[in-house]
N, C-alpha and C positions, 0 to 999 in steps of 0.2 A: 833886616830882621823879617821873616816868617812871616802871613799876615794872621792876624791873631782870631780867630773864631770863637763861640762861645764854645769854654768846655763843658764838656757831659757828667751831669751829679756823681759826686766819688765821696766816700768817706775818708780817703787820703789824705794827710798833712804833710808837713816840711818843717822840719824845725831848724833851717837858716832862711835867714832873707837875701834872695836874691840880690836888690838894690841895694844890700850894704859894703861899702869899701870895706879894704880887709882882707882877712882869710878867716872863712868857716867852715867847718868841721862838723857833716851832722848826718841825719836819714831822712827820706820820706819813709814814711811810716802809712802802715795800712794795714788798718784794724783784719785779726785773722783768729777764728775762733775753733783752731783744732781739738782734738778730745781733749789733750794734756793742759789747753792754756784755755778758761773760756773767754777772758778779755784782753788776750794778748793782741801784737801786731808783729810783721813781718817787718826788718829793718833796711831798708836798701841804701846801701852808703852813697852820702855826696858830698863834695866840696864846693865851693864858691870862692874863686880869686877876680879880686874889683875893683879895678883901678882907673879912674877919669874916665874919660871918655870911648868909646871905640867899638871894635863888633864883638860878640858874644861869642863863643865855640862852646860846643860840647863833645868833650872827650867818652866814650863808650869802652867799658871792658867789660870780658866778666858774661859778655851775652849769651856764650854757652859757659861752662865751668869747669870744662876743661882746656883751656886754653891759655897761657900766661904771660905772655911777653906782654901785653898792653894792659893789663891790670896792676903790672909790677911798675911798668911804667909808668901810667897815671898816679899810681900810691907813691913814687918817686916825687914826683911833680907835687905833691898833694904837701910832702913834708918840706920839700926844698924849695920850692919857688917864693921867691920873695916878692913882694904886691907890685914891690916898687919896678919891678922888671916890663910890668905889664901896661899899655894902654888898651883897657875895655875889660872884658871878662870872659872870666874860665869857667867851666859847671863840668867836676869832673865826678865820673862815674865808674869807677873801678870793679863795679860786681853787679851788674846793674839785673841778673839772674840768679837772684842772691841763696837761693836754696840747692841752685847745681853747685854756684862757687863752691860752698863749703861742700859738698859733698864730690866734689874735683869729676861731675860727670855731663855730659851734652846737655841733658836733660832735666828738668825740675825733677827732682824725687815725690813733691807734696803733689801734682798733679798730674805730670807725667809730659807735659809739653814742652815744645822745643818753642822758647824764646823768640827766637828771629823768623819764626813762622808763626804771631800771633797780631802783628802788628795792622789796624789802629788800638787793637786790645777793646776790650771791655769793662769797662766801670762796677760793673757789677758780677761779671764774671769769674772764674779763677782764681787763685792767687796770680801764676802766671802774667794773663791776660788783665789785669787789674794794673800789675807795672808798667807795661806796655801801653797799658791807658792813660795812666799817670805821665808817660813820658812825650806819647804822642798828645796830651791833649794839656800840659801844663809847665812841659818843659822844650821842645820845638817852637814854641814859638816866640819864648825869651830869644833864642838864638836866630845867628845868621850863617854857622857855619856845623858841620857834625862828622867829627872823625869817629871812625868803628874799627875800633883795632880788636881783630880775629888773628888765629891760627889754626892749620889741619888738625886740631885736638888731639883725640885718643887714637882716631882711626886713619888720620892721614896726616905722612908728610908731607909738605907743600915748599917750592922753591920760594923764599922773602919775597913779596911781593906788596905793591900797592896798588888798588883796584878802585875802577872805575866804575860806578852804576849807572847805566842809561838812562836817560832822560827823553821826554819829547819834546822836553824845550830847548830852544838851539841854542838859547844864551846862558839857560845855569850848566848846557852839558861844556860850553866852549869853558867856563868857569870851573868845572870838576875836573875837568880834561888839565888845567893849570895847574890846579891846588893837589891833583894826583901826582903830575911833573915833579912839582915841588920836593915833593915826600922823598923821591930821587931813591927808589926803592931797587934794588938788582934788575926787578920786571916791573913793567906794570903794565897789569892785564883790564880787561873789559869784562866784567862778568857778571850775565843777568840772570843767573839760576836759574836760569830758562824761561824767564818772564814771570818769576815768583814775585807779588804784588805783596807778601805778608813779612816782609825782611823789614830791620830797622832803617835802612841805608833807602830805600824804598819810599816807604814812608818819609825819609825826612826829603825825598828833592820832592816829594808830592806838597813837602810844604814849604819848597823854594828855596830850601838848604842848599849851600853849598858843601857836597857831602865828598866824603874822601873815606877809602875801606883801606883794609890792609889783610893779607895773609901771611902771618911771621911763623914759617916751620911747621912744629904740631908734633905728629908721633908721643904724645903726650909726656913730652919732657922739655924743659928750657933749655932752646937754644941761644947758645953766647952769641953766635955770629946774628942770628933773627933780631935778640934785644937791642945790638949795637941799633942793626938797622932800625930799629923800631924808635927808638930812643933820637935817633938823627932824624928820623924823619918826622916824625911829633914835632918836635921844634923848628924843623925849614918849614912845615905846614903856615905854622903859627906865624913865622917872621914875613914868609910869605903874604896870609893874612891882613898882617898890621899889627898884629896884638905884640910881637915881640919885635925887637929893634932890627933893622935889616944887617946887621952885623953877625946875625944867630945863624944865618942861610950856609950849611958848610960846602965846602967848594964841592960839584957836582961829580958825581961817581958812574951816573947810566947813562947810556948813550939817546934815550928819548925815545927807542923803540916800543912802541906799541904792538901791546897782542889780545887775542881775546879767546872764551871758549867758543868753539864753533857749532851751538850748539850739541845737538844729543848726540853728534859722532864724536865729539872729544873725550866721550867720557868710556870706559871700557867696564863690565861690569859680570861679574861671576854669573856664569850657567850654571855649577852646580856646589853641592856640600863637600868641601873638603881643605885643604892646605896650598896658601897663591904662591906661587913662585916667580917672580917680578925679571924678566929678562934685560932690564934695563936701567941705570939709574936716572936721577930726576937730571933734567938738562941734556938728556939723549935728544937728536935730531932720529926723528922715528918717520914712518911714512904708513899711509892707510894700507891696510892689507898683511900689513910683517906682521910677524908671530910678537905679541906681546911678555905672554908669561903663560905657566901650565898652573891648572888644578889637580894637585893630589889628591887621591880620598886611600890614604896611610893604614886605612884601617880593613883595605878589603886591597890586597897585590892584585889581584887578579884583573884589576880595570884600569885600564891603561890612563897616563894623565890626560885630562882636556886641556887643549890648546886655547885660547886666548888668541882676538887678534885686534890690530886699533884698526880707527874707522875712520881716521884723519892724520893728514899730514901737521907736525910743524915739531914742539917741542915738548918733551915728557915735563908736565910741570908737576905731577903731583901722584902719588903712590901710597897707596893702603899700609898702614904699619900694623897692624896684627896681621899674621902668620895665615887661620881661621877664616874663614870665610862660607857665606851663605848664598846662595842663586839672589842674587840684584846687589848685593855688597857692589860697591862704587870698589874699585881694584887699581885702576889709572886715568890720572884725567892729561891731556892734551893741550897744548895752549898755540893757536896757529897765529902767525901778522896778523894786524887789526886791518880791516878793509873798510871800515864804517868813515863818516866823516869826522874831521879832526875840529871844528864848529861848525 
């Protein structure tokens, strides 16, 4: 488990207890006084499964709100799992961005900020930044383990994947590096947002978490094939774990190869305004320098399309799903062999 530090004053509550065996069914709640409600609160759903003894996980969805395979999933889990299944405890979190959930967009509508760029969060800040506070500063350190199941949302497809966040500690990353294996995901990549310190997955190995990502698909629609994966590898996590029995582990499907992004070359990103045209699909063996895809700009013939090129070798992991596109729009991301050490 986490080591536990004092948390920072929050008007936030919980209306399950932790410590109780069972299953409960509730929100943190945090007082929120927009024009329309002046003593309302904002409701972030959780669940608590608790059974004898063992380590803590906490399951994440929902971090942006357009995203769905691991909210469908943990709400699966939420209804079907039975206590008696488990040794130790679940803390699952299906929408844990609860103002994009429901309005199906990356982004808080009531604030306007992206979730997984606000993390330790603020007590006193945002709505936002106030969950984020809540999570990092009263629920991290109940646990000992933190799955965050993502997908490319609205704006990117992404091949199934399970992802690994860096660490500089050599023994929780040799630990993430297992409990990633586990997941037994099509790929599993290495990927530090370029060294973004304000991500969930971030935050939780800063608090000793053994932490486990995932990217299931995206292009803002549920994928069957992403959920399978998603759905299998939730539970090899867990059995892996300890929390479920080693009989849940289903027999292995990836070969163990590791990749990662190779930094700011992996990622290819629009020069100008107009319509992407993707040269390649996701899983192409690409190399630095080929022609990636052109930009149209449809609205004026006379300008010939801009070319696109990538800036690294290995495999196309991931591609823009709107048409549309803006100068810095992310258009193709890259994913090369992992060269890092393996503990």
């Amino acid at each position: 488990m986490s080591a536990v530090s004092q948390p920072r004053p929050s008007s936030a509550f919980i209306t399950v207890d932790p410590d109780r065996n069972g299953k409960q069914v509730g929100f943190i709640m945090i007082p929120h006084s927009p024009h329309d409600d002046a003593w309302g609160v904002t409701r972030v759903p959780v669940a608590v499964i608790k059974n004898g003894d063992g380590p803590t996980v906490v399951l994440e969805g929902g971090n942006h709100g357009d995203e769905y395979e691991g909210p469908i999933t943990i709400c699966d889990m939420i209804r079907d799992l039975d206590p008696g299944r488990i040794q130790g405890r679940l803390i699952l979190m299906p929408a844990n961005n609860v103002h994009a959930v429901v309005a199906g967009q990356r982004t808080s509508p009531v604030d306007g900020l992206n979730f997984n760029r606000t993390f330790p969060g603020d007590p006193r800040g945002t709505i936002t930044q106030q969950i984020a506070a809540y999570v990092a500063d009263h629920i991290y350190p109940l646990a000992d383990a933190f799955i965050d199941l993502h997908s490319g949302g609205s704006s990117l497809d992404i091949i199934p994947s399970a992802i690994i966040e860096p660490t500089t500690d050599p023994e929780l990353h040799r630990r993430n590096i297992a409990a990633v294996q586990a997941f037994d995901a099509p790929m599993t990549v290495v990927i530090s947002n370029l060294g973004e310190p304000r991500t969930a997955t971030a935050a939780a190995c800063r608090s000793g978490l053994v932490t486990v990502g995932s990217e299931m698909g995206g292009g803002g629609t549920v994928s069957l094939e992403a959920l399978e994966v998603c759905r299998r590898g939730v539970y090899n996590v867990l059995a892996h774990l300890g929390v479920l029995p080693s009989d849940n582990i289903m027999p292995r499907r990836n070969d163990g190869q590791l990749f990662e992004l190779p930094g700011t070359a992996a990622y290819v990103f629009a020069t100008a305004d107009g319509i992407f045209e993707p040269f390649h699909p996701n899983g192409t063996a690409v190399r630095a320098g080929e022609p990636a895809g052109r930009i149209h700009c449809t609205w004026d013939p006379t300008r010939a399309p801009e070319t696109l090129h990538y800036a690294a070798d290995g495999i196309l992991y991931g591609r823009r799903q709107p048409g549309r596109v803006r100068p810095g729009n992310c258009c193709l991301v890259v994913a090369a062999p992992y060269r890092g050490a393996l503990s």
